[in-house]
SERO-4910 file (N, C-alpha, C, O; in steps of 0.05 Angstrom, whole numbers):
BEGIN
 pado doro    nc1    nc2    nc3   cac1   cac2   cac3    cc1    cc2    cc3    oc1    oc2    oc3
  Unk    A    240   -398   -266    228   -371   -271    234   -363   -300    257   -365   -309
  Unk    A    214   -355   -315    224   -347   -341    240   -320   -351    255   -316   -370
  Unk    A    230   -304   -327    248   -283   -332    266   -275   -299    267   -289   -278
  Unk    A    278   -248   -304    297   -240   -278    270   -226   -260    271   -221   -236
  Unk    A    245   -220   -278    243   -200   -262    208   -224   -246    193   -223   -226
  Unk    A    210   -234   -259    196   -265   -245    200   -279   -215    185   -284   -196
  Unk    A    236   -281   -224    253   -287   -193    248   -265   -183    255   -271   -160
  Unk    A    242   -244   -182    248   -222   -167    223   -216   -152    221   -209   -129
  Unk    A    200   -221   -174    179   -218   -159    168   -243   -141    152   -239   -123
  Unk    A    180   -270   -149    173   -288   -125    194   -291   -100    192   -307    -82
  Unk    A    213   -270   -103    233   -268    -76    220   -241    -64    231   -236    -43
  Unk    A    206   -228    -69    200   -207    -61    166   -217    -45    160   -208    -23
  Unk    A    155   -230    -55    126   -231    -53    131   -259    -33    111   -265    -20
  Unk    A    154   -276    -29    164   -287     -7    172   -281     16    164   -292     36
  Unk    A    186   -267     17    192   -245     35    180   -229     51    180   -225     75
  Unk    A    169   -222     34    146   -203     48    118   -206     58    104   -193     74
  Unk    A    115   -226     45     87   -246     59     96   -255     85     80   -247    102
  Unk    A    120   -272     97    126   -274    116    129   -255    137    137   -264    158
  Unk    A    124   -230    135    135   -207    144    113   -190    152    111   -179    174
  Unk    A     95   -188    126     66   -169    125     49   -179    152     42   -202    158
  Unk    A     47   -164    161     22   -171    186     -7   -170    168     -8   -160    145
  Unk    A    -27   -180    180    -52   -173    162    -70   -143    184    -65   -129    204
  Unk    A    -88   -147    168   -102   -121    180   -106   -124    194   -118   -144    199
  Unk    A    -96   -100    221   -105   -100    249   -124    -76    252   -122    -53    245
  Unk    A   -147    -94    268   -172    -76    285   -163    -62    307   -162    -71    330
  Unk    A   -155    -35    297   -140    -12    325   -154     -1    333   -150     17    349
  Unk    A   -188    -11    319   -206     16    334   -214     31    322   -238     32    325
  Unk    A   -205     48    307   -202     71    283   -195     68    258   -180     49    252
  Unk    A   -205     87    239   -189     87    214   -165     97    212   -150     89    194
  Unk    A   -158    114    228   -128    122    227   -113    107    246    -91    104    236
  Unk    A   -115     92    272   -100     72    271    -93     47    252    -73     35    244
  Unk    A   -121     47    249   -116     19    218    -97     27    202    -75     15    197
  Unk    A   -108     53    190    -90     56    173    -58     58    171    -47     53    149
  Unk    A    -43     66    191    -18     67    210    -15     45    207      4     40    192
  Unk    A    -28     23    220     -9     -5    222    -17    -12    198      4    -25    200
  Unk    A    -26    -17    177    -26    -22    155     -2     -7    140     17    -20    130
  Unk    A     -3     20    137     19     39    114     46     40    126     65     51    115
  Unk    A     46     25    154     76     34    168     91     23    158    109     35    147
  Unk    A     91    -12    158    106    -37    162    108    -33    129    130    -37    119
  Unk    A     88    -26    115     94    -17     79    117    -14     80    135    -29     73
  Unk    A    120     17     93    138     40     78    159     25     96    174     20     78
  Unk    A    170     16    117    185      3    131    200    -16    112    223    -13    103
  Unk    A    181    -40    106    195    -61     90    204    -40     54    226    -36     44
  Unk    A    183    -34     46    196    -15     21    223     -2     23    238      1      3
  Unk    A    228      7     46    254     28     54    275     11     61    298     16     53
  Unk    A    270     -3     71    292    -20     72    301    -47     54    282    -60     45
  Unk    A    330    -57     50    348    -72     38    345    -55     17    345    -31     15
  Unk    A    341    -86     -9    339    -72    -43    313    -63    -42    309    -42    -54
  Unk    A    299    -71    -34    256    -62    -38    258    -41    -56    250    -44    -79
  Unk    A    266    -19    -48    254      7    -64    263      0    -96    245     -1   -112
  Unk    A    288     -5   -105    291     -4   -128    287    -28   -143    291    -28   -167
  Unk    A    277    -55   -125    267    -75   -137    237    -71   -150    229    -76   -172
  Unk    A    222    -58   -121    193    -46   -130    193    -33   -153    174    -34   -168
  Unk    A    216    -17   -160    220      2   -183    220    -16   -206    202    -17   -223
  Unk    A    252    -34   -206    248    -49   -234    215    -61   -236    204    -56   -258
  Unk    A    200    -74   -216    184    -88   -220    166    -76   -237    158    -84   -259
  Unk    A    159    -53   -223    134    -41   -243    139    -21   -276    123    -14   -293
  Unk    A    167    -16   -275    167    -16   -302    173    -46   -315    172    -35   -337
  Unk    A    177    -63   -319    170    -89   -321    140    -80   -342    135    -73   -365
  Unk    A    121    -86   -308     93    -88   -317     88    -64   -333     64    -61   -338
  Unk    A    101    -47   -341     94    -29   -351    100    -40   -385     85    -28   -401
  Unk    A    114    -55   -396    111    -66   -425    115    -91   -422    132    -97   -438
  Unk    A    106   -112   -407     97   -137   -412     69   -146   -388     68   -151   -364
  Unk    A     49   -143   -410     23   -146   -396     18   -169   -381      2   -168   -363
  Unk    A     31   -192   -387     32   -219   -374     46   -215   -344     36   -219   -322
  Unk    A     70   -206   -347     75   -192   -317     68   -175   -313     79   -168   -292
  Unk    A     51   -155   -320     44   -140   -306     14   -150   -284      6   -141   -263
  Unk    A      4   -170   -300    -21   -183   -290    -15   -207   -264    -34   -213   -250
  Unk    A     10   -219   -261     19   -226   -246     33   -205   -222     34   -207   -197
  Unk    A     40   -191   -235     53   -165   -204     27   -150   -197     28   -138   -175
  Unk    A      0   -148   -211    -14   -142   -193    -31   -167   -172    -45   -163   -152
  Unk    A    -25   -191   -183    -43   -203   -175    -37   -214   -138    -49   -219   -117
  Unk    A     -1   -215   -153      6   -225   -122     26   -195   -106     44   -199    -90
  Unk    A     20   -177   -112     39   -158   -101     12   -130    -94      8   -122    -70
  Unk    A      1   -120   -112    -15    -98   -114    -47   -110    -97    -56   -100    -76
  Unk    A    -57   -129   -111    -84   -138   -104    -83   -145    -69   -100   -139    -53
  Unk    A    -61   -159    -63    -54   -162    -31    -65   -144    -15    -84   -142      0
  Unk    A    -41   -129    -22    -46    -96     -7    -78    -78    -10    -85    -64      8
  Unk    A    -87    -80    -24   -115    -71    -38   -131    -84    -16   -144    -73      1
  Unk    A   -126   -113    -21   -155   -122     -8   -151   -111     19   -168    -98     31
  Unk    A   -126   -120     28   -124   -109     65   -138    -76     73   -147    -65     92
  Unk    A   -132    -69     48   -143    -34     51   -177    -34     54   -191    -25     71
  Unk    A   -182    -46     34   -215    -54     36   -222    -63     63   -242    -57     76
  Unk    A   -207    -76     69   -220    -89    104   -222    -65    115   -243    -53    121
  Unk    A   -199    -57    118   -194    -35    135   -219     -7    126   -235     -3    145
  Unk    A   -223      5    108   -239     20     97   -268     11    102   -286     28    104
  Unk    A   -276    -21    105   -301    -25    102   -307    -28    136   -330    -20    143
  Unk    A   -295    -34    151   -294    -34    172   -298     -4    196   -308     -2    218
  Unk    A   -283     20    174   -290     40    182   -316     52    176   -326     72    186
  Unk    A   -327     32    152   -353     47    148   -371     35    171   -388     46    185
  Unk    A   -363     11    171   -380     -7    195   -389      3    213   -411     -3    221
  Unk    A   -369     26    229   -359     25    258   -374     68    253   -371     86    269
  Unk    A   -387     69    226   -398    102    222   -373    125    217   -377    148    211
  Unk    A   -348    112    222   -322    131    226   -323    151    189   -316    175    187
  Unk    A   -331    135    170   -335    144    140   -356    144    133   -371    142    152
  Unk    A   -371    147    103   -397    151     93   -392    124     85   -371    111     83
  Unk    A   -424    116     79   -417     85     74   -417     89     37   -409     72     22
  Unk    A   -426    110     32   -421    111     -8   -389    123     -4   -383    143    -19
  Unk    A   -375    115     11   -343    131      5   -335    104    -16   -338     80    -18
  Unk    A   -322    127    -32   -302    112    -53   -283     90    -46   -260     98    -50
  Unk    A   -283     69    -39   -261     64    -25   -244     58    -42   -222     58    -30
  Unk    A   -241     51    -65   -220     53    -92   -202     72    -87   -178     68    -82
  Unk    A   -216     96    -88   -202    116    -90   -178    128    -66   -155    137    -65
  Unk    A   -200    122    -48   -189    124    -17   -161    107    -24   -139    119    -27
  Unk    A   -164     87    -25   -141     66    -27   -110     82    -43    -87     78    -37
  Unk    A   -120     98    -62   -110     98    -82    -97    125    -63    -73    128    -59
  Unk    A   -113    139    -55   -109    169    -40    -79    154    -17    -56    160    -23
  Unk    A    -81    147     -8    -65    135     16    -37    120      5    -15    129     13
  Unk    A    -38    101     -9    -18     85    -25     -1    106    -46     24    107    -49
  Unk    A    -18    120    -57     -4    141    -75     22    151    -74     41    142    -86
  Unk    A     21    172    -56     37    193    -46     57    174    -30     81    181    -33
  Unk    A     53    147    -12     81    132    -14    104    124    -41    128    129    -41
  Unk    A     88    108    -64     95    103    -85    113    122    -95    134    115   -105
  Unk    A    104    152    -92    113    176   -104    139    173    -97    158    171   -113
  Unk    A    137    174    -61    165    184    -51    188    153    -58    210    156    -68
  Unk    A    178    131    -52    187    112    -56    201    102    -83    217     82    -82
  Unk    A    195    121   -117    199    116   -142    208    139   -139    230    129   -135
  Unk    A    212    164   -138    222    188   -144    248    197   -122    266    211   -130
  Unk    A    246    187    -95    260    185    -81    270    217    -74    292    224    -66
  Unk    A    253    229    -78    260    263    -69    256    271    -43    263    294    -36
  Unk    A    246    254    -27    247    259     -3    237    226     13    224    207      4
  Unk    A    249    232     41    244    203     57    215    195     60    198    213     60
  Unk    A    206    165     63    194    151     61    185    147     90    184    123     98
  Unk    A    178    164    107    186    160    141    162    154    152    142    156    138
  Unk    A    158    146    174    148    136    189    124    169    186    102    173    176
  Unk    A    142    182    200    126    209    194    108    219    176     88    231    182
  Unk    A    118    213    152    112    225    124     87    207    124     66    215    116
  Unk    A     90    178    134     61    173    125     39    170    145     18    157    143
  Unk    A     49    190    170     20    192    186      9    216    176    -15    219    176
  Unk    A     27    239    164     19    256    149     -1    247    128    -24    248    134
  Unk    A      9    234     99     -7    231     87    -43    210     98    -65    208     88
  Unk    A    -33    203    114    -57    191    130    -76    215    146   -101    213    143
  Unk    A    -69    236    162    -85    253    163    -94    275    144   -113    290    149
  Unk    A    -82    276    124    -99    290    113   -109    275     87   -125    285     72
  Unk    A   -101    255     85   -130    236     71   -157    238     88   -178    245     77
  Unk    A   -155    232    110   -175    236    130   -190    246    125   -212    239    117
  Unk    A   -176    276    134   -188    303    125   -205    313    106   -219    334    107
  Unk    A   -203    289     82   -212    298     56   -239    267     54   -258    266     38
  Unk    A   -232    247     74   -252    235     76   -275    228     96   -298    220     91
  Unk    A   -261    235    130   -277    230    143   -296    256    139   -289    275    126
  Unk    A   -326    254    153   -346    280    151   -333    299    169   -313    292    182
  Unk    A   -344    330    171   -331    343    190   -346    337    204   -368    328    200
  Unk    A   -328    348    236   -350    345    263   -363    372    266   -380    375    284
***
């Protein structure tokens, strides 16, 4: 590995590949989304994760070469699984099919990152069915 934070990202992206379930079809977008953001914030919260994730992305934050490698095998992962999940809800009529799903992605993953790098409050199981309903809220149509 050429650098520390190299080993860190192929013990990390080892690890957790073994671990990551892939996208499960629960039926819904808010089940998807649950078993997708749980096992996240689960594996993030626990051992070193949170403050490894931390060194990692300031890392990518001044060397562009890792930073293009921590998205490719750490960030893009998670992304695509969200896209399944997101396109699948459009499939199934649960969303608009012109929904952002970038954004969406970005809406959902966010506000973990937050609590997860700033650490001002827990990372819970809770906190992210919260942020999952009222993403919702702001994307499914009303009834």
């Amino acid at each position: 590995w050429p650098t520390k934070e190299s080993l860190a990202l192929d013990a990390l992206y080892t690890e957790w590949a073994a671990v990551q379930p892939g996208p499960r079809d629960t039926g819904t977008l808010r089940g998807d989304l649950l078993a997708m953001l749980r096992p996240w914030a689960r594996l993030a919260t626990s051992k070193p994760y949170g403050r490894v994730i931390g060194a990692l992305i300031t890392e990518a934050q001044t060397d562009p070469e890792f930073a293009a490698e921590y998205r490719r095998r750490v960030v893009e992962p998670r992304r695509d699984q969200a896209r399944a999940v997101f396109r699948r809800a459009i499939d199934r009529g649960e969303i608009a099919p012109d929904t952002r799903i970038e954004v969406a992605i970005d809406l959902v993953y966010g506000p973990l990152y937050h609590r997860l790098l700033h650490g001002h409050a827990p990372l819970s199981d809770r906190f992210v069915r919260d942020v999952v309903d009222l993403a919702l809220a702001g994307i499914q149509p009303a009834r």
